[in-house]
Each structure stands twice: as structure tokens, then as C-alpha cells.
C-alpha positions as CSV (number, residue, x, y, z in Angstrom):
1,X,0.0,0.0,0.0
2,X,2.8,2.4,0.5
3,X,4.9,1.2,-2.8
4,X,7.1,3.5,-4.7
5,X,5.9,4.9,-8.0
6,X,5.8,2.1,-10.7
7,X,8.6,2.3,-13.9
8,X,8.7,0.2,-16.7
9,X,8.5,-3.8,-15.9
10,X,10.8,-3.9,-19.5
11,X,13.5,-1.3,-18.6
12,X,15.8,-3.1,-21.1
13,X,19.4,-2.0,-21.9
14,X,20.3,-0.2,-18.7
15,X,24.0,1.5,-18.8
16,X,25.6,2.7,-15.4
17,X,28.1,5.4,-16.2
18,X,30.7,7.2,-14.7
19,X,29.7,11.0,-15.6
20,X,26.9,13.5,-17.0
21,X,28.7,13.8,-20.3
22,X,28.4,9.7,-20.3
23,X,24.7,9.7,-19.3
24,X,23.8,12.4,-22.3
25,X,25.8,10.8,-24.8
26,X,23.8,7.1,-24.5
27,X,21.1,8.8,-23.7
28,X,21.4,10.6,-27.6
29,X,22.0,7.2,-28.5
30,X,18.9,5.6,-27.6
31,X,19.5,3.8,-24.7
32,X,16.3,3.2,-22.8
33,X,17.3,3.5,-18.8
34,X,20.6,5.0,-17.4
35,X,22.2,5.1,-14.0
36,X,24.8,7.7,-13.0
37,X,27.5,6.4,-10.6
38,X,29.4,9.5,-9.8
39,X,32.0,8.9,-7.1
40,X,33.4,12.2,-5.6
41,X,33.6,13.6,-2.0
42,X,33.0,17.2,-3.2
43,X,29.3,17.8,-2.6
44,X,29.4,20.5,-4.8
45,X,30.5,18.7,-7.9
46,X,28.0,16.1,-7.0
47,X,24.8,18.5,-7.1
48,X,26.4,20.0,-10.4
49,X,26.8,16.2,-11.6
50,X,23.8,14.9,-11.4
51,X,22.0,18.7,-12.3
52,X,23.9,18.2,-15.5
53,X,23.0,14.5,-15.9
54,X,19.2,15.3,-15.4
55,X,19.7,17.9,-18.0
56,X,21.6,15.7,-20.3
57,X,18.7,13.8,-20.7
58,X,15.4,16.3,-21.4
59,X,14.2,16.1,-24.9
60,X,14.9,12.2,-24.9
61,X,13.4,9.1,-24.2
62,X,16.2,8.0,-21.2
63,X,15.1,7.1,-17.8
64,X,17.8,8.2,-15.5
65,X,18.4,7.3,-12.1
66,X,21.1,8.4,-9.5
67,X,23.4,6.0,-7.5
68,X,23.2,6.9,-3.9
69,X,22.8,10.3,-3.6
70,X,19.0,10.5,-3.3
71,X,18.3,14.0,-1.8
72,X,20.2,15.7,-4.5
73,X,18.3,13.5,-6.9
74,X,15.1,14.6,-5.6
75,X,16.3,18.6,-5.6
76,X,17.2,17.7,-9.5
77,X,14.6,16.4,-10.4
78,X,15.6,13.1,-11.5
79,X,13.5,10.4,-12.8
80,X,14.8,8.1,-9.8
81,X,17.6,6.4,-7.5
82,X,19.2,3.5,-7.0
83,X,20.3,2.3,-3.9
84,X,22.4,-0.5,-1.9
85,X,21.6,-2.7,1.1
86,X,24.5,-0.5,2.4
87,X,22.6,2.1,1.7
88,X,19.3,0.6,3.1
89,X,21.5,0.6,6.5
90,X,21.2,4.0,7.1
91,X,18.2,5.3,6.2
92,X,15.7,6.1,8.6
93,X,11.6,5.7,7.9
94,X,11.3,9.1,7.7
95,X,14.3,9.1,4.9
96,X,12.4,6.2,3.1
97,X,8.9,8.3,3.4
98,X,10.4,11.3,1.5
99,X,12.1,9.4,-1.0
100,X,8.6,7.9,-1.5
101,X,6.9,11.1,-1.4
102,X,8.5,13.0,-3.5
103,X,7.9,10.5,-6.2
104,X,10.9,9.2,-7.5
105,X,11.8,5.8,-8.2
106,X,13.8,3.3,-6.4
107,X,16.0,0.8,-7.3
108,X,17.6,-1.3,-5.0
109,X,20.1,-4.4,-5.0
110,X,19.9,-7.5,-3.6
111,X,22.1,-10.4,-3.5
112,X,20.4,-13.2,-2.8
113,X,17.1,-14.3,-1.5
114,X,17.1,-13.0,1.6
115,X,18.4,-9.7,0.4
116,X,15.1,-9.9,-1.5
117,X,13.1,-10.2,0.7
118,X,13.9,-7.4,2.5
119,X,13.9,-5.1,-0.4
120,X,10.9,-5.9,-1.5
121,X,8.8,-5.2,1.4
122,X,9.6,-1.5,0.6
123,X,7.9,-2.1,-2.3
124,X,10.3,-0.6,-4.8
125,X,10.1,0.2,-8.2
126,X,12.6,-2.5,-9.3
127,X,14.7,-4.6,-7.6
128,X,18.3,-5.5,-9.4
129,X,19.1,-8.8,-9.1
130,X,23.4,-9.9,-8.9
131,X,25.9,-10.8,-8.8
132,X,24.8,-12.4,-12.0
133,X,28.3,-13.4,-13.0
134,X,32.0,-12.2,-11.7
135,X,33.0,-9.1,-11.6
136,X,35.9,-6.9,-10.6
137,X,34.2,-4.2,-10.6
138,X,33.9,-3.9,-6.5
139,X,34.4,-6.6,-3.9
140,X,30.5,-8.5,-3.9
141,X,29.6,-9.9,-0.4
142,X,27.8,-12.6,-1.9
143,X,29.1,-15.7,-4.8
144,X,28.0,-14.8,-8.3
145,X,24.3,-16.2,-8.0
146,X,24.5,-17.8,-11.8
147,X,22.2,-18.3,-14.4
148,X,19.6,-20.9,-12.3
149,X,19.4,-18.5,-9.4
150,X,18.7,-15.9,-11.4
151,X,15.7,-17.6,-13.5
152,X,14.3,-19.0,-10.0
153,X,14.1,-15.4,-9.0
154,X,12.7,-13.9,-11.7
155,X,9.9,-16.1,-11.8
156,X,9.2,-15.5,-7.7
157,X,9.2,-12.1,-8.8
158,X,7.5,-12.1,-12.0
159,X,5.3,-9.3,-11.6
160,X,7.9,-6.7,-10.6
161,X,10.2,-5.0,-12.8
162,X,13.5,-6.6,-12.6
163,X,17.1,-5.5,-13.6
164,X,19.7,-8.8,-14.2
165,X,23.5,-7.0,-13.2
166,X,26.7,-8.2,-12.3
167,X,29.2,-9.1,-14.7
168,X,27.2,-9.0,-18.1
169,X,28.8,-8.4,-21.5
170,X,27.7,-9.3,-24.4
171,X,28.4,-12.8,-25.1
172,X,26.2,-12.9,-21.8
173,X,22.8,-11.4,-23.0
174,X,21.2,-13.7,-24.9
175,X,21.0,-16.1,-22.1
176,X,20.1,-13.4,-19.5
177,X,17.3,-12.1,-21.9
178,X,15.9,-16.1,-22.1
179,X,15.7,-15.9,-18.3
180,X,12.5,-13.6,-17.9
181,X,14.1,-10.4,-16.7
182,X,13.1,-7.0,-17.9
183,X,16.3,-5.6,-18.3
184,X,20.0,-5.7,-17.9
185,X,22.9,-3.8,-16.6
186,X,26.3,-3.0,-18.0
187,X,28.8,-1.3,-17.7
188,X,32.3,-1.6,-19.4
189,X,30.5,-3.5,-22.1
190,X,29.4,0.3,-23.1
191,X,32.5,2.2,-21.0
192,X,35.3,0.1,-22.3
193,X,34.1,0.1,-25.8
194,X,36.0,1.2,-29.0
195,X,32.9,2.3,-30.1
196,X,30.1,3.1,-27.6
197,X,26.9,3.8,-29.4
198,X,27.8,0.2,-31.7
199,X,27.9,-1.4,-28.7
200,X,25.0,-0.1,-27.7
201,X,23.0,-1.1,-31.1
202,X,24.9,-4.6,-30.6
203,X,23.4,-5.3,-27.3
204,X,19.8,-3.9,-27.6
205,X,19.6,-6.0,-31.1
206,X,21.2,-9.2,-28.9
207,X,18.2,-8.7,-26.0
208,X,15.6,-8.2,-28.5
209,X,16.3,-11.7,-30.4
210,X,16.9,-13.3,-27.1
211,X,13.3,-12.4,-26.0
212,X,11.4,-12.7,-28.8
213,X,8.8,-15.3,-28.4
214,X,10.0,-16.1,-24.6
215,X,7.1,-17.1,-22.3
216,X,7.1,-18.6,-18.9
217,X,4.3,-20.9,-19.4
218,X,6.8,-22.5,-22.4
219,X,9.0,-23.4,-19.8
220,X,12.3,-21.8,-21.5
């Protein structure tokens, strides 16, 4: 009764990136939901950041949320924020209520069932699901959760919108996209790229083969 505003269940090809000028490039290049992970202590270049970022993408069709720093995503504007269990820690109800209230969307991680289940009784507006595979990314508290995990969560949780993250490139998608996610998360599969924006077209056309014609009732 007190769920989060709703996004879409299909957030597809979802790109976490480093900086504003990241987030409005793929945003010009059509990709559907974007994350900005800016790491900085200044609090100043933060608010600039993410103002810039929440700029960066007006006038296209990007859904952008913030890593972490949700008050200065809500004085921005931004679509939403995602959030850690870390994260989860220290906020109090009254924190949690304002997010809430001033209607923007939240994403949180989990890793693991039980990790879950305590994010979804905040009822958020996705949950991201990892790690899928390994990744060097940062230190995961947790084993990669593999492929079998993955497709026994998604169909517990087959009504929410779901985000698949955690080591994915893309020789990884089409079997992600047969598991019944909504989307999936990447990173240097987009960062690291010789060419960013043919990545990008490479692993939206990968997803959109791998689920065409999926159905759960198929039992694929």
C-alpha cells in the first residue's frame, strides 16, 4: 500500500556510467534507462553532476536514475535512484517516506534471496538482481548467483520490474534475456568500448532476439 511509483517492468538495456557527459551521450544514443555512478567527495561537484546529468537527458526518451545520492536527486529532479543494502543501513523511515513522497523511483540491489526479501517489502520500483556473474568491478559480499538463481528469482518475482547486473557483456545477453528479466545492466560493455553507441545497437539488437517469443508458461 505504500509502494514507490511504478517504472517500466521492460526497462531493457540499462548503462551505469561514470559521468553527465556519459549519461547524455547514450542517452542521444537511444539507450532506454541510465544510471549515474558518480563517485566524488565534493558535494558540490555532486549537485552539479547529477544537475547536469538530469539535463543531459530532457528532450529524450532515457530514464535516469542516481546511485546513492537521493536528496540531491530529488532537488534535480531526477527520474529516480538506486540504492544499496549499504545504503538501506542508514536510512531512517522518515528518509524512506520522503524518497517515497517526493515521487521518485527506487531501485535497490539484492544479492540473494534474503536480500530480496527485505527489499521488496519497501515495495520498490525494481529490484536489481546480482551478482549475476564475476566481476571486478567492487568486492560483492555474496558468490556470483548464476544463471539458475537468477531464473528461480525472476519467476518468484515475475510481476515486478526486474534489472539482471553483475558481470554481463555481451556474449552474456542472450541467455540473460531467455531468463525472464526486464532488463540488464552493464557497464564496461558500453564504457570500455571502441565504439560506444555500436555497442549499444549490438546489445539492444542481442536482447531483442533473445526475448522474442520467450514465455514462462513454455518453460524456457
Amino acid at each position: 500500500p505504500r509502494a514507490f511509483a511504478p517504472c517500466p517492468k521492460a526497462l531493457g538495456l540499462y548503462a551505469v556510467l561514470p559521468t553527465a557527459d556519459w549519461v547524455g551521450r547514450m542517452a542521444r544514443a537511444g539507450v532506454p534507462t541510465l544510471q549515474l555512478r558518480y563517485k566524488s567527495g565534493d558535494a558540490a561537484a555532486v549537485r552539479s553532476e547529477i544537475r547536469a546529468a538530469v539535463a543531459a537527458v530532457q528532450g529524450t526518451q532515457s530514464l535516469l536514475f542516481i546511485n546513492d545520492h537521493w536528496r540531491e536527486a530529488i532537488a534535480a529532479g531526477a527520474y529516480g535512484v538506486h540504492l544499496g543494502q549499504e545504503d538501506l543501513d542508514t536510512l531512517s523511515a522518515d528518509d524512506v517516506a520522503e524518497i517515497r513522497d517526493a515521487g521518485l523511483r527506487l531501485g535497490l540491489s539484492t544479492h540473494g534471496y534474503a536480500e530480496m526479501q527485505r527489499a521488496d517489502a519497501l515495495g520498490p520500483s525494481y529490484l536489481a538482481l546480482g551478482a549475476v556473474y564475476p566481476t571486478t568491478l567492487k568486492a560483492m559480499p555474496t558468490p556470483p548467483q548464476g544463471i539458475p538463481r537468477l531464473r528461480a528469482y525472476a519467476q518468484l518475482l515475475r510481476d515486478r520490474s526486474l534489472v539482471a547486473i553483475g558481470g554481463i557483456g555481451a556474449g552474456q545477453v542472450p541467455e540473460i534475456a531467455r531468463v525472464g528479466v526486464g532488463s540488464f545492466a552493464v557497464v564496461r560493455a558500453i564504457t570500455d568500448a571502441q565504439y560506444p553507441e555500436v555497442a549499444v545497437r549490438s546489445l539492444r539488437q542481442a536482447w531483442a532476439q533473445g526475448i522474442q517469443g520467450f514465455q514462462w508458461d513454455a518453460g524456457k
